[in-house]
mmCIF file of the C-alpha atoms, coordinates in Angstrom:
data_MODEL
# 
_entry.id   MODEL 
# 
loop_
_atom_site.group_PDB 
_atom_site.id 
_atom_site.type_symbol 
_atom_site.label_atom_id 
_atom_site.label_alt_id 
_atom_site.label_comp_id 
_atom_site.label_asym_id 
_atom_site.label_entity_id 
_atom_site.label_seq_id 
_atom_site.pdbx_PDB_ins_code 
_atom_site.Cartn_x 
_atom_site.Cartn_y 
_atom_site.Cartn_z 
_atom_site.occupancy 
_atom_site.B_iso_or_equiv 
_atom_site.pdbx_formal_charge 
_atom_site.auth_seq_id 
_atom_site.auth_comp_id 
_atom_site.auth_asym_id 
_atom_site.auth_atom_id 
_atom_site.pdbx_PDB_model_num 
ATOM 1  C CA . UNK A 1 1  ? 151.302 14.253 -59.545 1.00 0.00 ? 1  UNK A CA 1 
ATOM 2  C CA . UNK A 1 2  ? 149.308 16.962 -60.652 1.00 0.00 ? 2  UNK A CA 1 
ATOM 3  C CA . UNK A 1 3  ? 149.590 17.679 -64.714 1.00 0.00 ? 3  UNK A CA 1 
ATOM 4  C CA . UNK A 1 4  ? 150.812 21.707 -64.056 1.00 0.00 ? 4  UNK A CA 1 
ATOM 5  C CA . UNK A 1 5  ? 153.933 20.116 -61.749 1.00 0.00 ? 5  UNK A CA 1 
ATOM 6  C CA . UNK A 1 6  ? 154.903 17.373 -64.406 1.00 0.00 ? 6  UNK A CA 1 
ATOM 7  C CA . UNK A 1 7  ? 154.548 20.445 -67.436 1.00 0.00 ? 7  UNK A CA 1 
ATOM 8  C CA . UNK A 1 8  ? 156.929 22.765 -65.007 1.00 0.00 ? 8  UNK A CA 1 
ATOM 9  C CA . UNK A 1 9  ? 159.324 19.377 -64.055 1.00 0.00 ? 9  UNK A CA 1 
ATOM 10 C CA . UNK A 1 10 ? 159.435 18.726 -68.235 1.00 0.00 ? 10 UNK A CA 1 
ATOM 11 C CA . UNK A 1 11 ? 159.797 22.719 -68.773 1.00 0.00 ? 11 UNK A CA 1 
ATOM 12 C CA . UNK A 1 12 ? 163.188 22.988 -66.490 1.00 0.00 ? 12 UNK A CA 1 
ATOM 13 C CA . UNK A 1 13 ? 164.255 19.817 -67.923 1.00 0.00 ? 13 UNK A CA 1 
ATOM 14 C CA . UNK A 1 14 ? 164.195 20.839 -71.198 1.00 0.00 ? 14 UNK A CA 1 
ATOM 15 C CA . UNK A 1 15 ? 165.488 24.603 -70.638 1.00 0.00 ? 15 UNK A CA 1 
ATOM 16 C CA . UNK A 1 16 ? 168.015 22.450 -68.631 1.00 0.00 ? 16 UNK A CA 1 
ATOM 17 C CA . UNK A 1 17 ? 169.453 20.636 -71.621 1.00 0.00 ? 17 UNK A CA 1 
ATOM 18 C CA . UNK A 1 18 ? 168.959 23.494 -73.569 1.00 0.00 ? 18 UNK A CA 1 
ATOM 19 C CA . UNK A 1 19 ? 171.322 25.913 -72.002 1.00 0.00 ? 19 UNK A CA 1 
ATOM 20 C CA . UNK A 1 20 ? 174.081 23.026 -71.551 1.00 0.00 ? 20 UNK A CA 1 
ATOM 21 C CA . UNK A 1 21 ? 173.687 22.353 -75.297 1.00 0.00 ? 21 UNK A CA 1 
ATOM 22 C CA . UNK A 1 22 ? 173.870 26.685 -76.687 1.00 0.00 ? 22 UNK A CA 1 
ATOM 23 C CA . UNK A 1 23 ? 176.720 26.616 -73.889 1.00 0.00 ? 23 UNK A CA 1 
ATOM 24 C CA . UNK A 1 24 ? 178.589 23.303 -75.487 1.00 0.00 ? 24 UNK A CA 1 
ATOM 25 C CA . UNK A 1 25 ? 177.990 25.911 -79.333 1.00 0.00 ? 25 UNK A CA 1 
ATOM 26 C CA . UNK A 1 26 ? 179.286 28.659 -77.782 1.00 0.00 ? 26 UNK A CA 1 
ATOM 27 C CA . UNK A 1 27 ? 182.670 27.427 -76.528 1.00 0.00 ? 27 UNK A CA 1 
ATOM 28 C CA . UNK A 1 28 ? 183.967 25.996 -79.429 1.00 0.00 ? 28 UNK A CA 1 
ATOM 29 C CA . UNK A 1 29 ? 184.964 28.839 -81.305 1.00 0.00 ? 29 UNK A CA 1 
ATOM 30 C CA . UNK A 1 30 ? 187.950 27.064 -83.443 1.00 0.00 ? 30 UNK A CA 1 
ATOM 31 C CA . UNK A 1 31 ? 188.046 24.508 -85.494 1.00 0.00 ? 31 UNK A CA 1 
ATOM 32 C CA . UNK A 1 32 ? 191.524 22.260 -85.443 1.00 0.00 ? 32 UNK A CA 1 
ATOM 33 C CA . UNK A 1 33 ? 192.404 19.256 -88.125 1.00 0.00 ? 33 UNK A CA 1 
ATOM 34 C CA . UNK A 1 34 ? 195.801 17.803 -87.083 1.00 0.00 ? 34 UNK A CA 1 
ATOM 35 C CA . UNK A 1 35 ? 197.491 15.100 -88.812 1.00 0.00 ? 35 UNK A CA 1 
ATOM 36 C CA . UNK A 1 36 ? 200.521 13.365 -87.224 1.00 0.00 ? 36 UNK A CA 1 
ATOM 37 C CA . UNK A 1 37 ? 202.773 10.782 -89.137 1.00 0.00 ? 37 UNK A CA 1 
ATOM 38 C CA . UNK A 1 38 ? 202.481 7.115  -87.730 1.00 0.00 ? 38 UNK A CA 1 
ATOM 39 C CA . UNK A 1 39 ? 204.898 4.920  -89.660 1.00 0.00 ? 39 UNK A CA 1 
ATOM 40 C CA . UNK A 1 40 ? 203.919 5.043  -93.553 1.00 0.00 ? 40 UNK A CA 1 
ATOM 41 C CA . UNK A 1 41 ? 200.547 6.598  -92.070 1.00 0.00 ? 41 UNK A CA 1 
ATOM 42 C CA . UNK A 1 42 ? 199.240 10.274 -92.014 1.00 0.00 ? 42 UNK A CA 1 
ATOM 43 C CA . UNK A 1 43 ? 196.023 9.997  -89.364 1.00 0.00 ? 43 UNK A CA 1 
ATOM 44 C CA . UNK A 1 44 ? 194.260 13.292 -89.328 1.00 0.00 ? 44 UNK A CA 1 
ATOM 45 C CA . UNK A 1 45 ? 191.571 14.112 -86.435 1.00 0.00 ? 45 UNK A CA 1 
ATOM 46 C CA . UNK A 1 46 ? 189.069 17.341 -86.094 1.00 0.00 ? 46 UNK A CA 1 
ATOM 47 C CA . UNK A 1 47 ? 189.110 19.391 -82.679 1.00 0.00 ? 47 UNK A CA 1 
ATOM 48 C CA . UNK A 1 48 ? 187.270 22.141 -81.264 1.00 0.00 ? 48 UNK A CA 1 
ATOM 49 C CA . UNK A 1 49 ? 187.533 24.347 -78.625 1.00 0.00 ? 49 UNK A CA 1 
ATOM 50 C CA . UNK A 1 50 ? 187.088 28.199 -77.202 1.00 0.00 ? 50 UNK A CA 1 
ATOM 51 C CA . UNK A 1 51 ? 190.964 29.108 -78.530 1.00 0.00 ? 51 UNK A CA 1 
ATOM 52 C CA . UNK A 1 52 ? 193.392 27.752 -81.227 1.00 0.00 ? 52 UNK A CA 1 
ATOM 53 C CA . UNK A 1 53 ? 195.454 25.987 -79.384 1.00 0.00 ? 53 UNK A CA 1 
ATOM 54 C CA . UNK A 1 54 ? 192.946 24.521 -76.985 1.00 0.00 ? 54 UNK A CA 1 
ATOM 55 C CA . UNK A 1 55 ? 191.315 22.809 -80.324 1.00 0.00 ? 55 UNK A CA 1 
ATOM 56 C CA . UNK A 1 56 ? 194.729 21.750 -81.486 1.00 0.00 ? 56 UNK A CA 1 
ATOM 57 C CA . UNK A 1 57 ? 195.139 19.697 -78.326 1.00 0.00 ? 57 UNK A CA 1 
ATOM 58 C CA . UNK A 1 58 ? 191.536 18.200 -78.665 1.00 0.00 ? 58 UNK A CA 1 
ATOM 59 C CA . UNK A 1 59 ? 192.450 17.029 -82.369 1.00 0.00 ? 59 UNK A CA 1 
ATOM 60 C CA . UNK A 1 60 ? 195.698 16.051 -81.440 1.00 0.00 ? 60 UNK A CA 1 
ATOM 61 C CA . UNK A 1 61 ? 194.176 14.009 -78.430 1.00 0.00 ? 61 UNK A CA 1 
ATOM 62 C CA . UNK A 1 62 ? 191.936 12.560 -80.734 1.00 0.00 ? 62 UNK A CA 1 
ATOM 63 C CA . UNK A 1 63 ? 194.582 11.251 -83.032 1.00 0.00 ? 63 UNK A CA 1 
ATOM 64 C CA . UNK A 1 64 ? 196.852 9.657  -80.278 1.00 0.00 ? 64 UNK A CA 1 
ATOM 65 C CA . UNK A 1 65 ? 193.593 8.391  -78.681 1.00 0.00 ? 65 UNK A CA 1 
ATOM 66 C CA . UNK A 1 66 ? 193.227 5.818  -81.254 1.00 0.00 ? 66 UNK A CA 1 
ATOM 67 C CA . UNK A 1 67 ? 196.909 4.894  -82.541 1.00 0.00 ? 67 UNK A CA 1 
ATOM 68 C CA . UNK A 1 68 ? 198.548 4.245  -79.528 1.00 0.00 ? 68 UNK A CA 1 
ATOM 69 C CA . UNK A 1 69 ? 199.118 1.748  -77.024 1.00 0.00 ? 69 UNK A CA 1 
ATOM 70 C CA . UNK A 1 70 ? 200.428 2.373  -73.691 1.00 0.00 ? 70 UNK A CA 1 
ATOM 71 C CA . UNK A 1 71 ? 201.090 5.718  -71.460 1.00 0.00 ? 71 UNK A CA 1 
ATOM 72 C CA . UNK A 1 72 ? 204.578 6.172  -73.040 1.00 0.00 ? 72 UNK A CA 1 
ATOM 73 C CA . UNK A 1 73 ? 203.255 5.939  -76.613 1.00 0.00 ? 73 UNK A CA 1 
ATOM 74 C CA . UNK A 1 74 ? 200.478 8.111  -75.709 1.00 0.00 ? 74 UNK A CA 1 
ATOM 75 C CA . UNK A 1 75 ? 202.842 10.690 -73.778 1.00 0.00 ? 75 UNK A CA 1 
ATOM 76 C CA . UNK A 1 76 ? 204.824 11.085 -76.946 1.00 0.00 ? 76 UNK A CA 1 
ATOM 77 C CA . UNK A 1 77 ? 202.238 10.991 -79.350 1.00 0.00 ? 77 UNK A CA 1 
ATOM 78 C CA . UNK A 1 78 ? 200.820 14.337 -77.223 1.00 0.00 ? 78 UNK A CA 1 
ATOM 79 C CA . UNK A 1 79 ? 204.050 16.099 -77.687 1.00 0.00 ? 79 UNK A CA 1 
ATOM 80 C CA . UNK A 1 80 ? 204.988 15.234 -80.587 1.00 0.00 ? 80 UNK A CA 1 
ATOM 81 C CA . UNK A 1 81 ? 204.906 17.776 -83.580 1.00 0.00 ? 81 UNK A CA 1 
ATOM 82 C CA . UNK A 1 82 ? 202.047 18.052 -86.308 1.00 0.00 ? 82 UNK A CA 1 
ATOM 83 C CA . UNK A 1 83 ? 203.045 16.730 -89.500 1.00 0.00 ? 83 UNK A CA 1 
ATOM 84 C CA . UNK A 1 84 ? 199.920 19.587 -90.575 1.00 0.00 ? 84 UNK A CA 1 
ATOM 85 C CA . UNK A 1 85 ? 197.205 21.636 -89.134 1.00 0.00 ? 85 UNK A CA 1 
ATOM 86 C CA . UNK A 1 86 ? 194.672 23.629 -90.809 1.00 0.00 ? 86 UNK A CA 1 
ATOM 87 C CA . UNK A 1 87 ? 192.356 25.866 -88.437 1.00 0.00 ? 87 UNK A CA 1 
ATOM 88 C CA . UNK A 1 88 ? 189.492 27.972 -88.866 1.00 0.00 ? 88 UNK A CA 1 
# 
């Protein structure tokens, strides 16, 4: 391979992973940290996304992700209310 192919193959590549990575920044506009009440516990989890809500889910989603066992908990957990939030 010829060195001016293998600079334009590494060039796309890397303008490649550069647009996925300044489009990945650009959607998550809001910041989410949700807490939700297992038992005794409080577990609080950060979430981000383009709207409000959209990063509330993702924190939310992370906190049932990893304190529940079983697609019933899980369903519950996701629809089950905040115990807090704080956004920016």
């Amino acid at each position: 391979m010829k060195i001016s192919t293998a600079l334009l193959i590494t060039l796309a590549v890397g303008l490649f992973m550069g647009a996925v990575v300044f489009a990945t920044l650009q959607r998550a506009q809001y910041n989410c940290v949700v807490c939700l009440q297992f038992g005794t516990e409080e577990v609080c989890r950060a979430g981000s996304g383009p709207s409000q809500e959209e990063a509330m889910q993702a924190a939310q989603e992370s906190v049932c992700g990893g304190n529940t066992s079983g697609m019933a908990e899980i369903i519950a957990c996701r629809n089950a209310r905040p115990s807090s939030f704080q956004c920016n």
